[in-house]
N, CA, C and O atoms as a GROMACS GRO file, in nm:
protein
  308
    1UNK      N    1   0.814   1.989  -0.996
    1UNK     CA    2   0.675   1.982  -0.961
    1UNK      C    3   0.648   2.077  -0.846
    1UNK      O    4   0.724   2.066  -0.750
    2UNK      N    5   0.542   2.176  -0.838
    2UNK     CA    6   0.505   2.238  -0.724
    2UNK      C    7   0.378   2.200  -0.699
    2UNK      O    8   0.295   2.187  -0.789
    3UNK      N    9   0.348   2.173  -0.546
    3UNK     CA   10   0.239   2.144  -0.474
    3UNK      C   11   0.177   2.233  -0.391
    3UNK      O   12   0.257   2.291  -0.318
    4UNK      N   13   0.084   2.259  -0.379
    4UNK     CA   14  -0.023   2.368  -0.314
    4UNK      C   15  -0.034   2.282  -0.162
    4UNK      O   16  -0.095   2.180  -0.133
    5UNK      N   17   0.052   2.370  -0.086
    5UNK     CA   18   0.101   2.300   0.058
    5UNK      C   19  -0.012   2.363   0.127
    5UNK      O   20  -0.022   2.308   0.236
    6UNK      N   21  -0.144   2.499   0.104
    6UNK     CA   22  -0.204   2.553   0.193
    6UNK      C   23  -0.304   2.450   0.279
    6UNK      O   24  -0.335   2.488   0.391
    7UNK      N   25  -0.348   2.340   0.238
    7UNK     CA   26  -0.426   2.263   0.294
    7UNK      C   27  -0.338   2.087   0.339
    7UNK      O   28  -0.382   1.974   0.358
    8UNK      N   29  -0.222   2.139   0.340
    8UNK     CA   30  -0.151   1.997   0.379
    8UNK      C   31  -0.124   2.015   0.520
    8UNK      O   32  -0.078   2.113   0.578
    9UNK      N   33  -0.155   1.921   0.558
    9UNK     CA   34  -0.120   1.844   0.727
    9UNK      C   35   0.059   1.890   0.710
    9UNK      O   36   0.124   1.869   0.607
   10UNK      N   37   0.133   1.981   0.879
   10UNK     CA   38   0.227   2.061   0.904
   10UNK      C   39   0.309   1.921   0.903
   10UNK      O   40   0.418   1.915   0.845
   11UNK      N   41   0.262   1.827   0.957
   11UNK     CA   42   0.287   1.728   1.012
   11UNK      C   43   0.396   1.614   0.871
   11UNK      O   44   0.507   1.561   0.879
   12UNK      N   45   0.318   1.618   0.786
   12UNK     CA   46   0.287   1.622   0.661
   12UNK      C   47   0.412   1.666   0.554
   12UNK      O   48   0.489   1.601   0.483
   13UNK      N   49   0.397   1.788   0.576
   13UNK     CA   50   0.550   1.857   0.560
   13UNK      C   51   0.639   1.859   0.587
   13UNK      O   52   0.728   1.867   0.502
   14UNK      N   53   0.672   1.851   0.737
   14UNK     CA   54   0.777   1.851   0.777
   14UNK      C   55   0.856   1.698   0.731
   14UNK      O   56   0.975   1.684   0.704
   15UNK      N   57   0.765   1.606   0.731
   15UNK     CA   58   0.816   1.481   0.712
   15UNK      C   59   0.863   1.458   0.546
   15UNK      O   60   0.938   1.371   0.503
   16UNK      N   61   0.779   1.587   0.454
   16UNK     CA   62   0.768   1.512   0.307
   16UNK      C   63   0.940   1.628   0.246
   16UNK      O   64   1.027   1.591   0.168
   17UNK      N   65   0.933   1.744   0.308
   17UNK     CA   66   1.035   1.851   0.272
   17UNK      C   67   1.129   1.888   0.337
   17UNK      O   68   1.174   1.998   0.304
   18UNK      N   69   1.192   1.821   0.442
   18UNK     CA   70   1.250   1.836   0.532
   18UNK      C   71   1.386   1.776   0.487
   18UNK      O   72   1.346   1.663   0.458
   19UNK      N   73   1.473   1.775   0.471
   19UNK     CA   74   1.580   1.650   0.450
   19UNK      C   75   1.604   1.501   0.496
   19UNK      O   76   1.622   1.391   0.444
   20UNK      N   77   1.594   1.555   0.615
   20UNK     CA   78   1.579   1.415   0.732
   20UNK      C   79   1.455   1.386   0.794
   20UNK      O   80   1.448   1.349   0.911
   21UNK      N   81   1.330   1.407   0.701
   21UNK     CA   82   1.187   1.340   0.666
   21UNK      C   83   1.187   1.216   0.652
   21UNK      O   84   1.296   1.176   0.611
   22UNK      N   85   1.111   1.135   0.668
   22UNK     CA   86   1.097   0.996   0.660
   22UNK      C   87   1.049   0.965   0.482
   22UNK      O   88   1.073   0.875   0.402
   23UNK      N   89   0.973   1.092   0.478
   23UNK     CA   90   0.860   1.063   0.292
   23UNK      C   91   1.018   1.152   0.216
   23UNK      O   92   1.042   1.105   0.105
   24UNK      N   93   1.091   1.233   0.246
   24UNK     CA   94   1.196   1.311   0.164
   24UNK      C   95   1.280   1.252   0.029
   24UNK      O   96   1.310   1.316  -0.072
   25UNK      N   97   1.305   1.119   0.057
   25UNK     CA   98   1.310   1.071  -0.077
   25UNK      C   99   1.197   1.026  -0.142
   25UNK      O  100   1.215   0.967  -0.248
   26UNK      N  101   1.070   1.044  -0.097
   26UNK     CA  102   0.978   1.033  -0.230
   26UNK      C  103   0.971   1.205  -0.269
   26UNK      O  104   0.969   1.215  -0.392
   27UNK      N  105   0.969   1.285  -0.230
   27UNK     CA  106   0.937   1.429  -0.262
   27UNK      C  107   1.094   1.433  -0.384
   27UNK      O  108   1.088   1.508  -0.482
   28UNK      N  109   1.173   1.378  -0.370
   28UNK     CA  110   1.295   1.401  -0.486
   28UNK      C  111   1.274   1.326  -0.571
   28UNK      O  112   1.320   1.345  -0.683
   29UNK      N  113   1.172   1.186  -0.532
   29UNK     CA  114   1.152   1.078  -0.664
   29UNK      C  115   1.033   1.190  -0.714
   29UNK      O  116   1.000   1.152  -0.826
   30UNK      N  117   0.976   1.282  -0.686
   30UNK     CA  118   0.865   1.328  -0.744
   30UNK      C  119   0.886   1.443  -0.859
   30UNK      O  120   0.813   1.478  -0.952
   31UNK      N  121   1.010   1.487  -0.817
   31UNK     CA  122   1.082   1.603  -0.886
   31UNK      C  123   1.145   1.525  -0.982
   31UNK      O  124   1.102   1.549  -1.095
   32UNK      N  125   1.219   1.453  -0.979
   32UNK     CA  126   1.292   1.406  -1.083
   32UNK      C  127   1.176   1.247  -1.221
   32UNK      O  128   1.194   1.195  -1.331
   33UNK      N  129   1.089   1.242  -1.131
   33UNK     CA  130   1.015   1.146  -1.243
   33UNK      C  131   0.905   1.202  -1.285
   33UNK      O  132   0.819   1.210  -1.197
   34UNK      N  133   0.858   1.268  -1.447
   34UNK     CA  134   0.773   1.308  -1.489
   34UNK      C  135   0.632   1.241  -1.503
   34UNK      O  136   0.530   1.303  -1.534
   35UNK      N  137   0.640   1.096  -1.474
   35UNK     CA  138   0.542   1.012  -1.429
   35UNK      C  139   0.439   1.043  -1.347
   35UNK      O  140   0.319   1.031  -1.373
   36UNK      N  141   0.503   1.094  -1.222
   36UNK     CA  142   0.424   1.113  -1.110
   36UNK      C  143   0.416   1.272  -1.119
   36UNK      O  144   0.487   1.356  -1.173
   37UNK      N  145   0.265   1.280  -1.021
   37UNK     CA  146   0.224   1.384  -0.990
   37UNK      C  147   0.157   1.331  -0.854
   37UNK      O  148   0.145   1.218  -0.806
   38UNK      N  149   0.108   1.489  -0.802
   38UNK     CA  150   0.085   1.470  -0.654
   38UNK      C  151  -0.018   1.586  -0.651
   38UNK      O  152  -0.022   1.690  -0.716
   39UNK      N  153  -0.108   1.528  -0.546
   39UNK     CA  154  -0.213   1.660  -0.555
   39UNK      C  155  -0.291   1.631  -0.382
   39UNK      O  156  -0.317   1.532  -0.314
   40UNK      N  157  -0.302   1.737  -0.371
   40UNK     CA  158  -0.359   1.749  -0.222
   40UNK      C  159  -0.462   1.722  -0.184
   40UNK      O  160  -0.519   1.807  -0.252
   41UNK      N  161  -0.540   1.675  -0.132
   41UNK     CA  162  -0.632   1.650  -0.048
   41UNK      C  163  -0.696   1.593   0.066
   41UNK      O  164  -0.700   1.470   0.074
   42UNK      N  165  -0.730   1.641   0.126
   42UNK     CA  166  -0.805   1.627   0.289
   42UNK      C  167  -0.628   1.647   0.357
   42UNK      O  168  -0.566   1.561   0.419
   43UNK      N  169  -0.606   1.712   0.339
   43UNK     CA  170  -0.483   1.720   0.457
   43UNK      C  171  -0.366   1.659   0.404
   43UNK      O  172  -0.248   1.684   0.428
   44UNK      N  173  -0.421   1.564   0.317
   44UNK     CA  174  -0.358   1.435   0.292
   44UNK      C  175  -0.220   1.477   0.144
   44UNK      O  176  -0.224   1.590   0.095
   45UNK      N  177  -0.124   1.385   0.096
   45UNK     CA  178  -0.077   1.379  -0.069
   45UNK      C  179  -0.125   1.252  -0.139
   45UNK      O  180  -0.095   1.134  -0.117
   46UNK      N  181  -0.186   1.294  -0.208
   46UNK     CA  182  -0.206   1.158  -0.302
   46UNK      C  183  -0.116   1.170  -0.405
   46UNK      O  184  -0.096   1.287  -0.440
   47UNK      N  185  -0.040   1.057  -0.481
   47UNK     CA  186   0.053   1.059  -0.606
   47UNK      C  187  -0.028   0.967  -0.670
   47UNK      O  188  -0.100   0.872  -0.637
   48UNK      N  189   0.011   1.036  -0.792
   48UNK     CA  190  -0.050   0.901  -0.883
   48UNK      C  191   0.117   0.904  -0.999
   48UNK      O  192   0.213   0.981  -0.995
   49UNK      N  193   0.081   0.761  -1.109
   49UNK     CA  194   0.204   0.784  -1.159
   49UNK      C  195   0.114   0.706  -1.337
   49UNK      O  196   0.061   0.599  -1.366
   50UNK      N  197   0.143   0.836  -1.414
   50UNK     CA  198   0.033   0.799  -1.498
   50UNK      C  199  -0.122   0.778  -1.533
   50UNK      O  200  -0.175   0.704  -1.616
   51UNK      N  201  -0.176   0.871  -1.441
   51UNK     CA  202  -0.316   0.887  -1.399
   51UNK      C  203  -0.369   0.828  -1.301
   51UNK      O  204  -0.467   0.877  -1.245
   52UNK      N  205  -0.305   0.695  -1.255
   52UNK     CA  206  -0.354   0.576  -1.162
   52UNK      C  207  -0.283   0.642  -1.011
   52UNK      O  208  -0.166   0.676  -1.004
   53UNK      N  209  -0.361   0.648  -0.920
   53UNK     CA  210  -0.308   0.654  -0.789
   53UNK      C  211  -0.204   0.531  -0.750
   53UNK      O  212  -0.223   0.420  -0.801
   54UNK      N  213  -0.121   0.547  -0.681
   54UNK     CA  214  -0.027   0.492  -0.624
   54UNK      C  215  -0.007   0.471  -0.463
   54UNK      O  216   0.044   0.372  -0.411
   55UNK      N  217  -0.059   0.584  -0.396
   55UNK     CA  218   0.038   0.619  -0.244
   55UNK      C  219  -0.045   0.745  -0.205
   55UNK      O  220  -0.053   0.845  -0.276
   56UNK      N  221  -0.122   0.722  -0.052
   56UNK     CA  222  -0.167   0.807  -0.056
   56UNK      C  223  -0.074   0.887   0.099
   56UNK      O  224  -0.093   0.800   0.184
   57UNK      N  225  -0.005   0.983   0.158
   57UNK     CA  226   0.065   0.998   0.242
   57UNK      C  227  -0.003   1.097   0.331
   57UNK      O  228  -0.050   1.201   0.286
   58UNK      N  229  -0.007   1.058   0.476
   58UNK     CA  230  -0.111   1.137   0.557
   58UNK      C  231   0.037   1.183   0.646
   58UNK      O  232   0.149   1.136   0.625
   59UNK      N  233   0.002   1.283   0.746
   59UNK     CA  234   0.072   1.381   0.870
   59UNK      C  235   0.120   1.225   0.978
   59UNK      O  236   0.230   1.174   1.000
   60UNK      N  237  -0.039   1.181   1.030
   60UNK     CA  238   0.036   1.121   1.151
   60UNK      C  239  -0.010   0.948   1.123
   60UNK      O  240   0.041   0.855   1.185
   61UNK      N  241  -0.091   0.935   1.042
   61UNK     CA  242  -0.127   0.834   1.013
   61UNK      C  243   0.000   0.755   0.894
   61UNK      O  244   0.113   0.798   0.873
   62UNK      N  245  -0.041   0.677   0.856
   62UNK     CA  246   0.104   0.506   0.819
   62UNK      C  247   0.044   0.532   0.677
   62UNK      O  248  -0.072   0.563   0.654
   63UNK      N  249   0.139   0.514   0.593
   63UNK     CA  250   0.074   0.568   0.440
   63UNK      C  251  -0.011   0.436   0.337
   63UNK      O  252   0.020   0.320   0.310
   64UNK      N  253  -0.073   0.482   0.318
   64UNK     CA  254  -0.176   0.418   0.256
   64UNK      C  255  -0.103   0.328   0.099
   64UNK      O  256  -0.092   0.397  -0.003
   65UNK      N  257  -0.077   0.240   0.095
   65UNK     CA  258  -0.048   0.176  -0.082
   65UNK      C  259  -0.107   0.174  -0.125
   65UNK      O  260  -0.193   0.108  -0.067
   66UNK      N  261  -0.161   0.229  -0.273
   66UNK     CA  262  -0.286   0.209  -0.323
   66UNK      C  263  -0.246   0.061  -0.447
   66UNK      O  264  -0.297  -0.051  -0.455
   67UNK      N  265  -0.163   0.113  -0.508
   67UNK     CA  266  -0.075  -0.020  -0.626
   67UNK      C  267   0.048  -0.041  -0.591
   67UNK      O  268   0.125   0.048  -0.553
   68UNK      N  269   0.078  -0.170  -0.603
   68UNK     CA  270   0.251  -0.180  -0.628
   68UNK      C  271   0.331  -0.073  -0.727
   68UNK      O  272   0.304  -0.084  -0.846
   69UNK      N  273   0.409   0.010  -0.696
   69UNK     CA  274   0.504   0.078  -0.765
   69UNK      C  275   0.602   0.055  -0.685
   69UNK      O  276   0.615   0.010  -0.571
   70UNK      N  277   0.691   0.111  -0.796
   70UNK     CA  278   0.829   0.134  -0.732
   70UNK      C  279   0.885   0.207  -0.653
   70UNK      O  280   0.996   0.192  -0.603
   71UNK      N  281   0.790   0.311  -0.633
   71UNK     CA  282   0.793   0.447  -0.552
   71UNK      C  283   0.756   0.380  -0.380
   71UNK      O  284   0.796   0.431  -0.275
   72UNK      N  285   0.697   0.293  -0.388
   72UNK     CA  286   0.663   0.208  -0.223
   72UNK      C  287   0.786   0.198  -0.188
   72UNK      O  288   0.791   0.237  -0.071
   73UNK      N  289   0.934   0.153  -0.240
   73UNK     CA  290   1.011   0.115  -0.223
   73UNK      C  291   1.045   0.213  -0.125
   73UNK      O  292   1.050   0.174  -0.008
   74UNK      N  293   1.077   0.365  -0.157
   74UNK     CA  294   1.121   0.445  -0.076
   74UNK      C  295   1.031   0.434   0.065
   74UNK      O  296   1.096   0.468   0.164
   75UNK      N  297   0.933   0.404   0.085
   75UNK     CA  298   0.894   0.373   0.217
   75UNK      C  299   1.004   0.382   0.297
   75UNK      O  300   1.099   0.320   0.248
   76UNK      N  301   1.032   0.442   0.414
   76UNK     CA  302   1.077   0.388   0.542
   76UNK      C  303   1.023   0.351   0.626
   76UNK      O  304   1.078   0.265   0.695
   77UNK      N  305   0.915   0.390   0.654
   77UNK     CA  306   0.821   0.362   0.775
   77UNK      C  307   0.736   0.195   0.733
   77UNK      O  308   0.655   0.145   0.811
   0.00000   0.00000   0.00000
């Protein structure tokens, strides 16, 4: 999956592509499950998994759950 990083929070990144990111194992659950997709906006990643939003992940702000998935699991924070 590639994501259009020009309007994503640095903050954002560093945490989602980094290795030792806090979101880094959801960015590998995102690559490896054809389910999900992810799309940018306000700064922000929203995933959805099957059309339905899931998780919405901000820079400095605590990430938003939108549904129970399995993908919450990777939460660390």
């Amino acid at each position: 999956m590639t994501i259009d990083t020009t309007n994503m929070c640095s903050h954002l990144q560093k945490k989602l592509f980094d290795a030792e990111g806090v979101y880094y194992p959801i960015w590998q659950a995102l690559q490896q499950d054809a389910e999900l997709t992810g799309v940018v906006r306000n700064r922000q990643l929203h995933i959805y998994r099957n059309g339905k939003k899931v998780l919405v992940l901000a820079g400095k702000a605590q990430p938003k759950v939108i549904r129970d998935d399995k993908l919450n699991e990777l939460l660390s924070v």
